[in-house]
N, CA, C and O atoms as CSV, one atom per row, in Angstrom:
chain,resi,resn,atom,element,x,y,z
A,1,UNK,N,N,122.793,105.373,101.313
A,1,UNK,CA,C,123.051,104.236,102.162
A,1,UNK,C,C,121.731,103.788,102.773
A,1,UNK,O,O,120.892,104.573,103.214
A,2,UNK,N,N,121.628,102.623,102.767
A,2,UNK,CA,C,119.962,101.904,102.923
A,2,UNK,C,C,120.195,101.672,104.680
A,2,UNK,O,O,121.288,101.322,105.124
A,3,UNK,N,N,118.798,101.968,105.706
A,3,UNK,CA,C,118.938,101.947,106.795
A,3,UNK,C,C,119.181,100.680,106.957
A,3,UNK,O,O,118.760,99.900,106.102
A,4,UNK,N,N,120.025,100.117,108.258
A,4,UNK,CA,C,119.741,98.802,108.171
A,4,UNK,C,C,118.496,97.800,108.522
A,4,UNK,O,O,118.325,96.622,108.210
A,5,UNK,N,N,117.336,99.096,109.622
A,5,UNK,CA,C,116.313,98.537,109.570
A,5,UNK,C,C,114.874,98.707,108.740
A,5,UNK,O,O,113.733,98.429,109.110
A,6,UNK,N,N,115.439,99.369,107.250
A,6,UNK,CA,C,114.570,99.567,106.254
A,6,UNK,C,C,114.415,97.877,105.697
A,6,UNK,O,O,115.253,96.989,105.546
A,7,UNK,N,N,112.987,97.931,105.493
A,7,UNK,CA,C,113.083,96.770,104.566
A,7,UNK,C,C,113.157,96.156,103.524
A,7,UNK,O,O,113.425,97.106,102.789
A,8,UNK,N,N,113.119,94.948,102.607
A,8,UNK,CA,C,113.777,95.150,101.534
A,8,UNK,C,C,112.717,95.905,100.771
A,8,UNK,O,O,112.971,96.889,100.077
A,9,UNK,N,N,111.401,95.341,100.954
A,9,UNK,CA,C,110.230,96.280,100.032
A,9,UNK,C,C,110.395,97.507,99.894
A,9,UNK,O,O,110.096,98.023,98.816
A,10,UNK,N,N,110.764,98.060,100.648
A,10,UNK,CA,C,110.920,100.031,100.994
A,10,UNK,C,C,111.645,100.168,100.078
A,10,UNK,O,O,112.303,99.235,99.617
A,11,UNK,N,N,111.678,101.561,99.551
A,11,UNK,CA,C,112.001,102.432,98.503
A,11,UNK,C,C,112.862,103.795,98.755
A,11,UNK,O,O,112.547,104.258,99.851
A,12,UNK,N,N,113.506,104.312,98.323
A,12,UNK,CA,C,114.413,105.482,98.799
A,12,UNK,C,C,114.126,106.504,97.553
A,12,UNK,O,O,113.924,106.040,96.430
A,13,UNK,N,N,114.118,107.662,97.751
A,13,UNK,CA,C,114.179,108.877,97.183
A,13,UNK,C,C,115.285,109.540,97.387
A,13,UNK,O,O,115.505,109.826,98.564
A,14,UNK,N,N,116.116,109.902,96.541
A,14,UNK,CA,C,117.586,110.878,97.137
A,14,UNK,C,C,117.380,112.349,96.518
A,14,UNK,O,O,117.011,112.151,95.360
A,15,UNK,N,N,117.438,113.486,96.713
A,15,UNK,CA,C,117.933,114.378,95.862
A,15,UNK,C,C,118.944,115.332,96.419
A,15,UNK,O,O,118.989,115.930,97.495
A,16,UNK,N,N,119.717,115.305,95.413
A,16,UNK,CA,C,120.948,115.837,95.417
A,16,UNK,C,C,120.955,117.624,94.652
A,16,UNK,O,O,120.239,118.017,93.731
A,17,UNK,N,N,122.008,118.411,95.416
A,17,UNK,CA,C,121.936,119.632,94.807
A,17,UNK,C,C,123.212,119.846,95.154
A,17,UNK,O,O,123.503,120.343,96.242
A,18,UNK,N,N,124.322,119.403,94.038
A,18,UNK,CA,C,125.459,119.749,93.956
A,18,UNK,C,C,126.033,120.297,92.599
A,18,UNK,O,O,127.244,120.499,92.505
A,19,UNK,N,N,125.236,120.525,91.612
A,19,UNK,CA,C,125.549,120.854,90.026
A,19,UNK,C,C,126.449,122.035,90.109
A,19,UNK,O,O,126.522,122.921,90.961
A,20,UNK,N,N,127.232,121.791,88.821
A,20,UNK,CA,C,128.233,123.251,89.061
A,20,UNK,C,C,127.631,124.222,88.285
A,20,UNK,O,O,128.295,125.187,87.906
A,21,UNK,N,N,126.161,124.070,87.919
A,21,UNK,CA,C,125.790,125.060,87.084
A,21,UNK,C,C,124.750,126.045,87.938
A,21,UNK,O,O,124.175,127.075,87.587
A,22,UNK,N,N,124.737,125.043,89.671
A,22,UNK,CA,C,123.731,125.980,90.813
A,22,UNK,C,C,124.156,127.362,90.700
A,22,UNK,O,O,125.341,127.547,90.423
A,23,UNK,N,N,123.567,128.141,90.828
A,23,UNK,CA,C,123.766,129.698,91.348
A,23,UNK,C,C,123.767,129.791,92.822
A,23,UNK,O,O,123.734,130.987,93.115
A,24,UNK,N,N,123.791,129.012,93.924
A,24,UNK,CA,C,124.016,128.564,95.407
A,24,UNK,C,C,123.152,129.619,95.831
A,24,UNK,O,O,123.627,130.255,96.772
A,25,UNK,N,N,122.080,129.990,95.450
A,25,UNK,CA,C,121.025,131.226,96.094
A,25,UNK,C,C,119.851,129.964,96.492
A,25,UNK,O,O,119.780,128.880,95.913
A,26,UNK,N,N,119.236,130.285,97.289
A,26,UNK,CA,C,117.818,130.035,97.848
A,26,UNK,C,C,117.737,128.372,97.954
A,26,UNK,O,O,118.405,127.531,97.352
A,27,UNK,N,N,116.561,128.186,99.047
A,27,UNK,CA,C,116.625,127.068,99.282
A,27,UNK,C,C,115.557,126.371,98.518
A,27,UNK,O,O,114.546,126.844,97.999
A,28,UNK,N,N,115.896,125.421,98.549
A,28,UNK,CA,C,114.720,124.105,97.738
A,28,UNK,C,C,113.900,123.178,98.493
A,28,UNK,O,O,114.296,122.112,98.965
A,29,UNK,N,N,112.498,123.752,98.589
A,29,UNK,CA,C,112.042,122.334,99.497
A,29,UNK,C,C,111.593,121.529,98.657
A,29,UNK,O,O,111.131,121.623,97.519
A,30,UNK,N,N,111.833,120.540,99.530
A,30,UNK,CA,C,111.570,119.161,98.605
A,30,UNK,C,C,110.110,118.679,99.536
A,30,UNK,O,O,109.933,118.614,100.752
A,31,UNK,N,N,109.566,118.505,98.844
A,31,UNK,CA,C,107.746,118.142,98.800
A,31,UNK,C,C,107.759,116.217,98.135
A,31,UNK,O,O,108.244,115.961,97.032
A,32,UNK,N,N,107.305,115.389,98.813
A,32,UNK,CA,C,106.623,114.079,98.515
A,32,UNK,C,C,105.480,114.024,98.919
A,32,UNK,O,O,105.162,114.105,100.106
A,33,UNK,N,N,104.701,113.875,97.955
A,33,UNK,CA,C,103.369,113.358,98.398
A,33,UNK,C,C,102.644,114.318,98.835
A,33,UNK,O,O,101.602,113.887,99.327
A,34,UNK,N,N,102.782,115.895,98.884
A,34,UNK,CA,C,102.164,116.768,99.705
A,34,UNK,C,C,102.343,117.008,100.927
A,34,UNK,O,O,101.474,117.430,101.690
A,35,UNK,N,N,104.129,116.616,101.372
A,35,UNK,CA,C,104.307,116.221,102.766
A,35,UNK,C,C,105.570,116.747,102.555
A,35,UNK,O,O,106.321,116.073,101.850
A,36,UNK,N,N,106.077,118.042,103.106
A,36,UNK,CA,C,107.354,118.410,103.536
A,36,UNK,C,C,108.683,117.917,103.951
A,36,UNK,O,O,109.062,118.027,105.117
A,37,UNK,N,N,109.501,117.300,102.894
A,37,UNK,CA,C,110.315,116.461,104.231
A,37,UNK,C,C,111.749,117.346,104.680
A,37,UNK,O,O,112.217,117.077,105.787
A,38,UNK,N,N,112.299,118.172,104.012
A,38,UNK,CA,C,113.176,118.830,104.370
A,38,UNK,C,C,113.326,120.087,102.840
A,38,UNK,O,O,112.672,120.225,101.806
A,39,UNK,N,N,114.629,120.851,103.478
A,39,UNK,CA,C,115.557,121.715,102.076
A,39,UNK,C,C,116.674,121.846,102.060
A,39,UNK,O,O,117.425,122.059,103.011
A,40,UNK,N,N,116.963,121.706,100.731
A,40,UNK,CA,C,118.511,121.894,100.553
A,40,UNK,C,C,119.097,123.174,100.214
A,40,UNK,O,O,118.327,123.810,99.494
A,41,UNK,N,N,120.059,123.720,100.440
A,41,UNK,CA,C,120.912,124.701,100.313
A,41,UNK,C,C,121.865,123.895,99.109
A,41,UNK,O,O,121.618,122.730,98.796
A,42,UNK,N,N,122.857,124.596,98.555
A,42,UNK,CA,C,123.604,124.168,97.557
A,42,UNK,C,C,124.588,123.419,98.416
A,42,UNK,O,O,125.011,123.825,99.498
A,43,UNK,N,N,124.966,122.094,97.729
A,43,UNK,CA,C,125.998,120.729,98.518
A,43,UNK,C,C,124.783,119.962,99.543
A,43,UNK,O,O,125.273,119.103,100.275
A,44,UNK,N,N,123.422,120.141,99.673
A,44,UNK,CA,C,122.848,119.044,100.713
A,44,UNK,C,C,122.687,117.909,99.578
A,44,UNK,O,O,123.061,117.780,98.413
A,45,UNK,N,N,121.885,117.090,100.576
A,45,UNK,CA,C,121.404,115.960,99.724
A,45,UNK,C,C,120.459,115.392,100.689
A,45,UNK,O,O,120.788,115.502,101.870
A,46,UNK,N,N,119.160,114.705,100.379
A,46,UNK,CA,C,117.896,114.421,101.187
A,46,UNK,C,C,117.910,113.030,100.671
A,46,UNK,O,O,118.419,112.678,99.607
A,47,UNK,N,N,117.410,112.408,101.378
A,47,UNK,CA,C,117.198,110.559,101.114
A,47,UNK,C,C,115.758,110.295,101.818
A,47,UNK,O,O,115.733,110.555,103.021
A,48,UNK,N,N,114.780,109.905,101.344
A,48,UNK,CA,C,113.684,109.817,102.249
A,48,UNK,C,C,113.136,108.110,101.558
A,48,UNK,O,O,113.070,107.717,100.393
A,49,UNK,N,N,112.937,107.674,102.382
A,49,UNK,CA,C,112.029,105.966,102.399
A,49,UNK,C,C,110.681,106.793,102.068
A,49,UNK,O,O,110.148,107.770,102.594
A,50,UNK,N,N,110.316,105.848,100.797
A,50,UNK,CA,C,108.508,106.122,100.199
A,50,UNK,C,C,108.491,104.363,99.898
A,50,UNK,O,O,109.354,103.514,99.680
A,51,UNK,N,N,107.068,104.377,100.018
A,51,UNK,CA,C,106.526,102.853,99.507
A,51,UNK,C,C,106.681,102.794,98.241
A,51,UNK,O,O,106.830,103.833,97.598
A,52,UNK,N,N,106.676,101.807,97.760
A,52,UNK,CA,C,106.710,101.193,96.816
A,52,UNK,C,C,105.348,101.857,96.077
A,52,UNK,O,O,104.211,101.974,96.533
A,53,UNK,N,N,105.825,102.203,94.918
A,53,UNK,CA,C,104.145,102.821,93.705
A,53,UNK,C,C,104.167,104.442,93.414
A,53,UNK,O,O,105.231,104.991,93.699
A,54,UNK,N,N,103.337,105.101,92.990
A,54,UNK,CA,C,103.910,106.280,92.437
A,54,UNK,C,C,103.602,107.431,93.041
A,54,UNK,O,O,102.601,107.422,93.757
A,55,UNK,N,N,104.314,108.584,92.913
A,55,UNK,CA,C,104.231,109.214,94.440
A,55,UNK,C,C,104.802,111.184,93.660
A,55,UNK,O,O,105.861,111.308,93.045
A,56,UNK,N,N,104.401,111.690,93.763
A,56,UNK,CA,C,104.574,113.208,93.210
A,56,UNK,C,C,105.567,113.748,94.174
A,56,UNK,O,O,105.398,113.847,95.389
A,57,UNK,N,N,107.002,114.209,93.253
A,57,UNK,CA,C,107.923,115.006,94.031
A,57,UNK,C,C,107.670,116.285,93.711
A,57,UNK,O,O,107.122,116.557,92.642
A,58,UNK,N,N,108.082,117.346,94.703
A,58,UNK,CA,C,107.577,118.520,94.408
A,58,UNK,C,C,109.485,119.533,94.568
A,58,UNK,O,O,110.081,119.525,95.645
A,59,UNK,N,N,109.879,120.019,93.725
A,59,UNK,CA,C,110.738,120.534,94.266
A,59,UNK,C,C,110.428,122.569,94.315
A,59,UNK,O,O,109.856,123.118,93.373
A,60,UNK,N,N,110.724,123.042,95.046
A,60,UNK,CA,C,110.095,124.592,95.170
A,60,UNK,C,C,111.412,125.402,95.750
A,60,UNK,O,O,112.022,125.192,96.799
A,61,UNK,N,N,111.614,126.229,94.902
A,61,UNK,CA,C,112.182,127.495,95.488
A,61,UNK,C,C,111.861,128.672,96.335
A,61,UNK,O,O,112.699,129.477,96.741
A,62,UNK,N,N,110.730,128.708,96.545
A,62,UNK,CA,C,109.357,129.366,96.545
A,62,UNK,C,C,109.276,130.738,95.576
A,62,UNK,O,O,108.763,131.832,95.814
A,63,UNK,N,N,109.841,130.344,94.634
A,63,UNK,CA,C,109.705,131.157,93.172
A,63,UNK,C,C,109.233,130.624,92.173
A,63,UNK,O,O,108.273,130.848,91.436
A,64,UNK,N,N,110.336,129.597,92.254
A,64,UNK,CA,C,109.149,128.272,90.780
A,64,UNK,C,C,109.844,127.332,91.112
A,64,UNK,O,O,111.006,127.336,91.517
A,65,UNK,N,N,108.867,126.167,90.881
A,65,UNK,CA,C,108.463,124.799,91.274
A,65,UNK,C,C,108.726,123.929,90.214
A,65,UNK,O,O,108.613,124.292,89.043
A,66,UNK,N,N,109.221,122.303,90.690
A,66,UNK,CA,C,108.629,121.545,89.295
A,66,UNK,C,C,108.233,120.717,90.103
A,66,UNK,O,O,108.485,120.809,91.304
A,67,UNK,N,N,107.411,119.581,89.480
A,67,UNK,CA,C,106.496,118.602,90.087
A,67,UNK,C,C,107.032,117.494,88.871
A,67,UNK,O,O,107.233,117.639,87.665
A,68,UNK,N,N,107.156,116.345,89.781
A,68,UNK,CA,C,107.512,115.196,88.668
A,68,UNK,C,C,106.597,113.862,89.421
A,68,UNK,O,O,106.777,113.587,90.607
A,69,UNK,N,N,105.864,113.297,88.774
A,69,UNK,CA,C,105.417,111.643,88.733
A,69,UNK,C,C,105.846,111.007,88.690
A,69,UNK,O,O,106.229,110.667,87.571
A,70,UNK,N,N,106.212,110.217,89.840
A,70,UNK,CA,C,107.802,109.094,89.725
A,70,UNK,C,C,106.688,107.779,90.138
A,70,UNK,O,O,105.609,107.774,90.729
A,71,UNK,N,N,107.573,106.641,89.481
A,71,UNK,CA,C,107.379,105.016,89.898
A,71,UNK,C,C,108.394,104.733,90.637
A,71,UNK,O,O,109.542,105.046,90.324
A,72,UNK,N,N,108.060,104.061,91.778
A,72,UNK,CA,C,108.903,103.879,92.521
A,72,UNK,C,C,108.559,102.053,92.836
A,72,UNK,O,O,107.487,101.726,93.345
A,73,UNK,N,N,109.579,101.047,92.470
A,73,UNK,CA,C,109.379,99.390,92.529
A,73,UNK,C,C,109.829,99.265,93.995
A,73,UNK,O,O,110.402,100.156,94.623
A,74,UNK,N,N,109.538,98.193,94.404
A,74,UNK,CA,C,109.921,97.728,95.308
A,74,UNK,C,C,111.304,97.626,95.833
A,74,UNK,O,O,111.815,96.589,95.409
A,75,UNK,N,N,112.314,98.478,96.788
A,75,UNK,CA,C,113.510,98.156,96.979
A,75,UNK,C,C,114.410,99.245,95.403
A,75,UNK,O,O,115.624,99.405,95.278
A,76,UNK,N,N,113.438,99.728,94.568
A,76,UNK,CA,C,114.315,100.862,94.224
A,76,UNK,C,C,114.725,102.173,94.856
A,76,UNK,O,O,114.273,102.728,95.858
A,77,UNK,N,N,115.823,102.582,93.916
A,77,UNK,CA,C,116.320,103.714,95.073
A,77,UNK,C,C,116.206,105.141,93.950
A,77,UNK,O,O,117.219,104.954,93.276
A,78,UNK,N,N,115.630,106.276,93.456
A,78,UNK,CA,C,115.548,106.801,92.760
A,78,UNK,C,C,116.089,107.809,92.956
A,78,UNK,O,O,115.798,108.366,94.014
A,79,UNK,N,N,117.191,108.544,91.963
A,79,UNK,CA,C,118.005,109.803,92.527
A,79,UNK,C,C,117.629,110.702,91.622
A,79,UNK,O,O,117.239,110.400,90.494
A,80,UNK,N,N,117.716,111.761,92.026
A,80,UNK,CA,C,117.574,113.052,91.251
A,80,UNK,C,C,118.413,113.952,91.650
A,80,UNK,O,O,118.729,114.139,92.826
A,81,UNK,N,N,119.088,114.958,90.066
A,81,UNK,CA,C,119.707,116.554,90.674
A,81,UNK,C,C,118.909,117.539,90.870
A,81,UNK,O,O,118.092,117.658,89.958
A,82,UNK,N,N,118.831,118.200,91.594
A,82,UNK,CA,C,118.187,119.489,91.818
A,82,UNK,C,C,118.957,120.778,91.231
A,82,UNK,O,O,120.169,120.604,91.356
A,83,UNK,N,N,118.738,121.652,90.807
A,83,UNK,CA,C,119.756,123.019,90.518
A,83,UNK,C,C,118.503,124.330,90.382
A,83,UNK,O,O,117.499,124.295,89.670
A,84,UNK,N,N,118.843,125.190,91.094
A,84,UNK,CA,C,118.745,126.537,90.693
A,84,UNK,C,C,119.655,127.262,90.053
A,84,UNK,O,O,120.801,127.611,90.335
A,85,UNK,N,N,118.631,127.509,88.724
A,85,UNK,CA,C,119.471,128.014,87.303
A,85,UNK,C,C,118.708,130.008,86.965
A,85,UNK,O,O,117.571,130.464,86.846
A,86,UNK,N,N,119.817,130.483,86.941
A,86,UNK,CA,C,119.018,131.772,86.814
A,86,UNK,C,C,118.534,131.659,85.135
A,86,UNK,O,O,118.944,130.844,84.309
A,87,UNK,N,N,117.525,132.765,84.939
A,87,UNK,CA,C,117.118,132.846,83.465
A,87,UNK,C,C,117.765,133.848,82.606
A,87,UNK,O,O,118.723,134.516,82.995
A,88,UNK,N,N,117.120,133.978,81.167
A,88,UNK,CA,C,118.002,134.932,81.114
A,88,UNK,C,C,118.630,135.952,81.191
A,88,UNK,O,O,119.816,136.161,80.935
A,89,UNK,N,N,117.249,137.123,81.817
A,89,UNK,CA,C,117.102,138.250,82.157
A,89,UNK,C,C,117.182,138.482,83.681
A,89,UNK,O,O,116.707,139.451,84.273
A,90,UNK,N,N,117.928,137.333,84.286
A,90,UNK,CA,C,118.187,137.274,86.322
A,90,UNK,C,C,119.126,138.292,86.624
A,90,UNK,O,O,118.700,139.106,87.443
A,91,UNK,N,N,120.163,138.472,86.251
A,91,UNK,CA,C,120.881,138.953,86.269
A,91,UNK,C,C,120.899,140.747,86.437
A,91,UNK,O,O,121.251,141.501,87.344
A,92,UNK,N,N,120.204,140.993,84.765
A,92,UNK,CA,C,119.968,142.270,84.591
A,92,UNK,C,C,118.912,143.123,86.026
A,92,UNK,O,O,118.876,144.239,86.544
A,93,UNK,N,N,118.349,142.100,86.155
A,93,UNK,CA,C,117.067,142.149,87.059
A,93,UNK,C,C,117.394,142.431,88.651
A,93,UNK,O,O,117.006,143.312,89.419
A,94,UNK,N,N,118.495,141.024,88.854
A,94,UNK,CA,C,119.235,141.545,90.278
A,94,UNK,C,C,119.537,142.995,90.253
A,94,UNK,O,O,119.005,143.726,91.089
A,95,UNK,N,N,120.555,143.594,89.135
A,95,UNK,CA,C,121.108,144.817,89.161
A,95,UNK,C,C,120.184,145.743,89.104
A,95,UNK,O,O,120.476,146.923,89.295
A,96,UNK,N,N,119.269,145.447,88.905
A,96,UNK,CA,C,118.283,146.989,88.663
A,96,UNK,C,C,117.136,146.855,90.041
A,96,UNK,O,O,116.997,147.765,90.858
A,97,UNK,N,N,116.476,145.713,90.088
A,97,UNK,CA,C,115.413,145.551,91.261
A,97,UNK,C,C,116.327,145.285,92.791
A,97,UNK,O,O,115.842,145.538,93.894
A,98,UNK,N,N,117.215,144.931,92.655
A,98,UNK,CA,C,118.516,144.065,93.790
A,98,UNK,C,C,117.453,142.317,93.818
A,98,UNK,O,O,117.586,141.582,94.797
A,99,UNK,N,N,116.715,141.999,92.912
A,99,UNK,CA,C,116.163,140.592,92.910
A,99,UNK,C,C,115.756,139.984,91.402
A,99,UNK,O,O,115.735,140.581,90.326
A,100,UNK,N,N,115.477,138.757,91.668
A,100,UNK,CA,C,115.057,138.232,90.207
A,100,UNK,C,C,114.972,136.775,90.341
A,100,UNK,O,O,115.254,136.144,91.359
A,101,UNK,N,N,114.530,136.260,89.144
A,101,UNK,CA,C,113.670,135.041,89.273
A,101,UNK,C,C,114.713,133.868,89.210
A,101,UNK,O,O,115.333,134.099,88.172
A,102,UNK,N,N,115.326,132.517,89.882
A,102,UNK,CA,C,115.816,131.875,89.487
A,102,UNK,C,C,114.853,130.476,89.300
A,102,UNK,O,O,113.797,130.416,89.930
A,103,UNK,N,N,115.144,129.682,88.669
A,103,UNK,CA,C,114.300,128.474,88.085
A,103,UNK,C,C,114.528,127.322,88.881
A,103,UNK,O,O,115.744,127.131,88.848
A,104,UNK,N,N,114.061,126.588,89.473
A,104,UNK,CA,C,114.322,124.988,89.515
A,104,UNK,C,C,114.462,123.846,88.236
A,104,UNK,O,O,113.481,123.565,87.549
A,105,UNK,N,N,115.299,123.460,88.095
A,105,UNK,CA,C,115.294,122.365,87.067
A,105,UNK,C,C,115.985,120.789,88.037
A,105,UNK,O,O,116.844,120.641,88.906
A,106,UNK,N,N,114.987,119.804,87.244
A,106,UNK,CA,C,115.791,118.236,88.149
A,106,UNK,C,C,115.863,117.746,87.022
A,106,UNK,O,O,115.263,118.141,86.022
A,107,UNK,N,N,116.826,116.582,87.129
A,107,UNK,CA,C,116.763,115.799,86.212
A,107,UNK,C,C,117.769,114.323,87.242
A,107,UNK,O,O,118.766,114.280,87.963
A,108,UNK,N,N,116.853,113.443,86.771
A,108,UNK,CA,C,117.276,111.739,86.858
A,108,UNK,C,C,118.502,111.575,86.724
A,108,UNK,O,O,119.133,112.090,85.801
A,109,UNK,N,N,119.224,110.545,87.975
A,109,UNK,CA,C,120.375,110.624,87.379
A,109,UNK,C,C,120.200,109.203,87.272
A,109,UNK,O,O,119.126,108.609,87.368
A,110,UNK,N,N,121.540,108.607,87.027
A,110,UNK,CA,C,121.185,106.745,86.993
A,110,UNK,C,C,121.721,106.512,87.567
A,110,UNK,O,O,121.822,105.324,87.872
């Protein structure tokens, strides 16, 4: 939902972390620009106003990271899913260490 005193030039970033394929472990910060703006737990969702032009999202588990190069036009609104996906050996790993590596993956939605 666009603020009503955003303007039309301004740009929105959303990311969402509701996939049914999350493993609902650990949080995700979400990084723009080299600038912290919040994290999600499994079911949040973040919306942040960026200018218009291209701008590096960072998403981090603080296990592993992805970094994506987004264009962002004037008055677009760009969404993304977030999910922490275990690998394939997470599992075995919880049971034996009581820990293990889960992944960040995003992907665009439309």
């Amino acid at each position: 939902m666009r603020d009503a005193t955003a303007k039309q030039s301004d740009a929105q970033i959303t990311v969402t972390r509701r996939s049914a394929e999350d493993v609902q472990q650990r949080q995700i910060v979400v990084k723009v620009d080299g600038e912290r703006l919040g994290e999600l737990m499994y079911g949040d969702t973040l919306t942040v106003p960026v200018k218009p032009g291209r701008h590096e999202l960072v998403l981090d588990n603080t296990w592993n990271r992805k970094t994506l190069e987004v264009d962002v036009a004037p008055g677009q609104h760009l969404k993304f899913q977030a999910v922490n996906k275990t690998g394939r050996f997470t599992w075995f790993l919880v049971g034996t260490f009581g820990a293990g590596p889960i992944y960040v993956s995003v992907e665009r939605e439309n």
